[in-house]
C-alpha positions in Angstrom: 18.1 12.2 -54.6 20.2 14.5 -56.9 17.2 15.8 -58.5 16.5 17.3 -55.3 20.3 18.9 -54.9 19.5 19.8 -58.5 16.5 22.1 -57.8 17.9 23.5 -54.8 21.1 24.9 -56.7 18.5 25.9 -59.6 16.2 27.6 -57.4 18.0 29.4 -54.9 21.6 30.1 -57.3 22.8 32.6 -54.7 22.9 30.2 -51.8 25.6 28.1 -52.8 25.5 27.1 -48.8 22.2 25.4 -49.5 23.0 23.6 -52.3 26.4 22.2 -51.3 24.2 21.3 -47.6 21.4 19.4 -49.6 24.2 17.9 -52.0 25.9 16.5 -48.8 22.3 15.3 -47.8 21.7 13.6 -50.8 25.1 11.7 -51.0 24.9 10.8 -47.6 21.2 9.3 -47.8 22.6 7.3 -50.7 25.6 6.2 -49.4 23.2 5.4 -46.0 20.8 2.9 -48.0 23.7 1.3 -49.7 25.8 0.7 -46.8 22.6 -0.3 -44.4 21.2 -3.0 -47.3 24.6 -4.6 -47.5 24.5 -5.2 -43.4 20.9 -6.3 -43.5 21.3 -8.6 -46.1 24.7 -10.4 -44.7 22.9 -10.4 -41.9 20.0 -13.2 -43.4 21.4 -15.8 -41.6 21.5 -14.1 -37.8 17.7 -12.8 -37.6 18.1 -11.4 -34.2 21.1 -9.3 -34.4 19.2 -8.6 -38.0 16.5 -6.9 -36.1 19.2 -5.2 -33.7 20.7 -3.7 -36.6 17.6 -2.6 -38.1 16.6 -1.0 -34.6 19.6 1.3 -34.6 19.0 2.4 -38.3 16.0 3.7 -36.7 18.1 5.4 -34.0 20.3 6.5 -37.1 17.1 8.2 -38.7 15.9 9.8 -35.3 19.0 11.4 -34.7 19.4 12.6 -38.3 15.8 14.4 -38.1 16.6 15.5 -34.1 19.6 17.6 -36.1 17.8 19.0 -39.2 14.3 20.4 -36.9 15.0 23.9 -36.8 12.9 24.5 -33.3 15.6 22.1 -31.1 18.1 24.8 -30.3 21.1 24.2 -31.8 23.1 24.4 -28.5 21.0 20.9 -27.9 22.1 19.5 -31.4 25.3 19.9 -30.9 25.3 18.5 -27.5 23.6 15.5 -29.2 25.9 15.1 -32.4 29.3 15.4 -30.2 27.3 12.1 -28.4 27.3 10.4 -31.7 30.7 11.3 -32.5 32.0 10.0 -28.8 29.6 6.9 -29.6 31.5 6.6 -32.8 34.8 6.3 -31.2 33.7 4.0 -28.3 32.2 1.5 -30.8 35.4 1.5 -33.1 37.4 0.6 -30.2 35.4 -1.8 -29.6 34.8 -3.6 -32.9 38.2 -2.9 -34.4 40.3 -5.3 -31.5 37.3 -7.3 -31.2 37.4 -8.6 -34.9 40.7 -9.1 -35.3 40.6 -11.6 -32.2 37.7 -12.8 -33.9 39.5 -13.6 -37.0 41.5 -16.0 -34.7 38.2 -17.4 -32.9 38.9 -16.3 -29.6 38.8 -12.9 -28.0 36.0 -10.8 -26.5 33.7 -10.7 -29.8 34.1 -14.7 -29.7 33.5 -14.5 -25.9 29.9 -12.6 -26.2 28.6 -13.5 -29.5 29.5 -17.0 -29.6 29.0 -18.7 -33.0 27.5 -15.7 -34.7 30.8 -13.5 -34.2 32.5 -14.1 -37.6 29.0 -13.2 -39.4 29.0 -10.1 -36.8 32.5 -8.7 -38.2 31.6 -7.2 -41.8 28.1 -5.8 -40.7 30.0 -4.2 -38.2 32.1 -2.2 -40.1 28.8 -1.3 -42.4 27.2 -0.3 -39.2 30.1 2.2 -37.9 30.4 3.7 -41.5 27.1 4.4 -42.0 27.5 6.1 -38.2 29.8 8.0 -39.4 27.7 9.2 -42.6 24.7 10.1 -40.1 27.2 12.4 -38.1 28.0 14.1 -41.3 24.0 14.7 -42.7 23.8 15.8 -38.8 27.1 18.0 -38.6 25.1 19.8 -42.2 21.4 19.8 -40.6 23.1 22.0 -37.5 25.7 24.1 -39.5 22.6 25.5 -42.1 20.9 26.9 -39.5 23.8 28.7 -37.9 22.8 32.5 -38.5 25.9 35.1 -39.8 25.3 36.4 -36.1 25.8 33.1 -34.1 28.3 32.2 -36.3 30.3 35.8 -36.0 29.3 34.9 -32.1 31.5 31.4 -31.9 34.3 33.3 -33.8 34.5 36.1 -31.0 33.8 33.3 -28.2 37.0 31.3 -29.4 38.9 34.1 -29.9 38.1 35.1 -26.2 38.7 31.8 -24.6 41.9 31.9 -26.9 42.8 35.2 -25.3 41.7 34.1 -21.9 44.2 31.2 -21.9 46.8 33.6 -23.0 46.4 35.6 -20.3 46.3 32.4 -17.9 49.7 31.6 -19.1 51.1 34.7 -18.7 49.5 35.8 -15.1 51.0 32.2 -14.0 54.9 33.2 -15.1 54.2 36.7 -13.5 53.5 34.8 -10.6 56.9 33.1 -10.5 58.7 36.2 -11.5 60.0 33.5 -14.3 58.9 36.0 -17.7 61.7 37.9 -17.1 64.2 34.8 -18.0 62.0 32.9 -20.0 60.1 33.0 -23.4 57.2 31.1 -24.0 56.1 28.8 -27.4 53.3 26.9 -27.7 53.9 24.4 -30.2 52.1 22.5 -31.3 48.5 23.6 -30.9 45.4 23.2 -33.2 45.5 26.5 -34.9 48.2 29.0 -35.1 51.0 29.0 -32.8 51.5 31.4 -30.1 55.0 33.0 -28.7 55.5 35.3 -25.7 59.1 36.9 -26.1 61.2 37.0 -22.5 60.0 39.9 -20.4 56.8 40.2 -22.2 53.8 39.7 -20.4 51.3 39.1 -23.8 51.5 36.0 -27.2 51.9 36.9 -30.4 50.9 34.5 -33.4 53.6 32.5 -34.8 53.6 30.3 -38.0 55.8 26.9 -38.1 57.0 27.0 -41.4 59.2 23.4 -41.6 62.1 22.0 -39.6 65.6 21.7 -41.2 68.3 19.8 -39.6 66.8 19.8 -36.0 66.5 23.4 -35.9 62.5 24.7 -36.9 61.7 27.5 -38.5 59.0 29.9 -38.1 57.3 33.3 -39.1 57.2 36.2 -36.6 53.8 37.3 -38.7 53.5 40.3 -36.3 56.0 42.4 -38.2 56.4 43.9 -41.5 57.9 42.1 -42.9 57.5 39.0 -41.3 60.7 38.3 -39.5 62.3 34.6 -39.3 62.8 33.0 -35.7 64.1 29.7 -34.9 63.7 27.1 -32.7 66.6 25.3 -31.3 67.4 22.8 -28.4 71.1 23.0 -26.6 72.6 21.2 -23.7 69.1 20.2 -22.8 67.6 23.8 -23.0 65.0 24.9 -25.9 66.4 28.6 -27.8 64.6 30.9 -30.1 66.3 33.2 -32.0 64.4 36.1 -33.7 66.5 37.2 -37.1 68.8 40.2 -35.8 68.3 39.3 -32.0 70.0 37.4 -29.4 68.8 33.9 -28.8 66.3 33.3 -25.5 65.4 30.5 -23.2 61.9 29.5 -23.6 59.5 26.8 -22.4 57.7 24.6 -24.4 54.6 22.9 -23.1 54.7 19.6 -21.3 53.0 17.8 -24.0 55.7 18.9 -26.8 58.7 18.2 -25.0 57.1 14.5 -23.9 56.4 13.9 -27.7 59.1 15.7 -29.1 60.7 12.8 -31.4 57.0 11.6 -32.4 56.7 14.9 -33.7 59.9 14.8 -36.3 57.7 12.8 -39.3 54.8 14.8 -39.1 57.0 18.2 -39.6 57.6 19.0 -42.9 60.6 19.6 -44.4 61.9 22.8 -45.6 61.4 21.5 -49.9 58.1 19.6 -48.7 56.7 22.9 -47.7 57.3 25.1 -50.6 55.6 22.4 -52.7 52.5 22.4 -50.3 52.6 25.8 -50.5 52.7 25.6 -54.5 49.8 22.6 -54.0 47.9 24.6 -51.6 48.4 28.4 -52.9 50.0 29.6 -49.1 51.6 32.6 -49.0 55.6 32.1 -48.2 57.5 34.7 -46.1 60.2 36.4 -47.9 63.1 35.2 -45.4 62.4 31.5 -47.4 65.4 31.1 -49.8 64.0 28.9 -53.3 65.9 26.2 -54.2 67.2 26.6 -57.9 65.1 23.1 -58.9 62.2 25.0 -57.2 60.1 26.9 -59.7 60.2 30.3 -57.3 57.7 32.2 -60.2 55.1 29.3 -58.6 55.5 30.5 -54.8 53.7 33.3 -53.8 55.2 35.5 -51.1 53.8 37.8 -48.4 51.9 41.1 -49.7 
């Protein structure tokens, strides 16, 4: 199996894509057939949930060649591999509870498998890892077939969904005539943060940078420098303050202000992010003050 990640990076030594898509193959296939011999063989003793197992390694080895043919649209692929990922989940929900009743021989696992359920419990856990090494050789089968078009396509489709919900938000407060005494943050979210100043009808991208005695800071990235602006609550009422401005009311979706204190240990604080951003090479804006027992020639700052 590495010979053939081997030839691939020696035959085509411009596409490092390929290679690092055959290497994943490879490892996974390995990993795959050690994983799946361990739960057939402590599985000798149960011959029909043996054979069950061995049925949906077959399934496995379908759905792996279902993602790598080239003439299934990928559309379909990835309509297929979000299954196994949802499949995935379902099944650890499942299993995970299920043991650890069985562990105290009672329980649903107990309840359907009867006598076989402590031999079920670590064939279990071989079968959901080696799931979740098929999702990955899938989630590498689909991606190398993604043309620099398609892919340039997704980017531009996002981004316009992105926009569109933007514009959702902001046609919703123009509605209620409430943008002109509110801002608008949207914090958390998956990728970059969005703010919408108070009497402004479109988002601009913001960057959480770390919170610091209740107050959180981030980076206006819009101007030139990037400006600091802060995130404060008072009396019950959520403030940001751009550097050099008055503060504003804003709203905060429904979801932050619910979670709000769950939040707090996942936020870095203000020295845990300048060493991630040594660790991780970020840029840091200007407006960040260095610690003296900071190295500051390490942190590198905005162009």
């Amino acid at each position: 199996m590495s010979a053939i990640s081997a030839y691939v990076y020696y035959r085509f030594p411009g596409n490092t894509r390929l290679g690092t898509y055959f290497f994943v193959f490879t490892v996974g296939a390995g990993s795959l057939t050690a994983i799946n011999l361990y739960g057939i063989q402590a599985l000798a003793d149960e011959p029909f949930y043996q054979g069950v197992y061995i049925n949906i390694l077959w399934g496995q080895l379908f759905l792996i060649l279902f993602a790598w043919t080239k003439w299934i649209p990928i559309h379909t692929r990835k309509r297929v591999a979000q299954g196994v990922t949802i499949g995935l989940g379902a099944f650890f929900l499942f299993h995970g509870p299920g043991v650890m009743n069985a562990w105290n021989d009672g329980g649903l696992y107990v309840w359907l498998f009867k006598d076989a359920a402590q031999a079920l419990i670590w064939p279990g856990f071989a079968l959901f890892f080696s799931g979740i090494w098929t999702r990955v050789i899938m989630a590498a089968g689909i991606d190398i077939d993604i043309t620099p078009e398609e892919r340039a396509r997704e980017i531009q489709r996002y981004e316009a969904e992105k926009e569109a919900q933007k514009r959702k938000l902001s046609e919703e407060m123009l509605s209620s005539g409430r943008y002109l005494e509110y801002g608008e943050l949207d914090y958390p979210i998956e990728s970059i943060d969005s703010y919408r100043e108070k009497g402004s009808t479109t988002f601009e991208d913001v960057e959480f940078l770390y919170r610091e005695n209740d107050i959180r800071y981030f980076s206006r990235i819009k101007f030139n420098p990037p400006k600091e602006m802060i995130l404060y609550q008072e009396n019950g009422q959520w403030y940001c303050q751009t550097a050099g401005q008055e503060p504003e009311k804003v709203l905060l979706p429904e979801s932050t202000i619910k979670t709000e204190e769950k939040l707090r240990p996942f936020e870095d604080d203000k020295r845990a992010y300048l060493k991630r951003a040594i660790r991780e090479r970020l840029e840091v804006p200007h407006f960040v003050e260095v610690p003296d027992d900071i190295d500051e020639s390490k942190i590198e700052r905005y162009k």
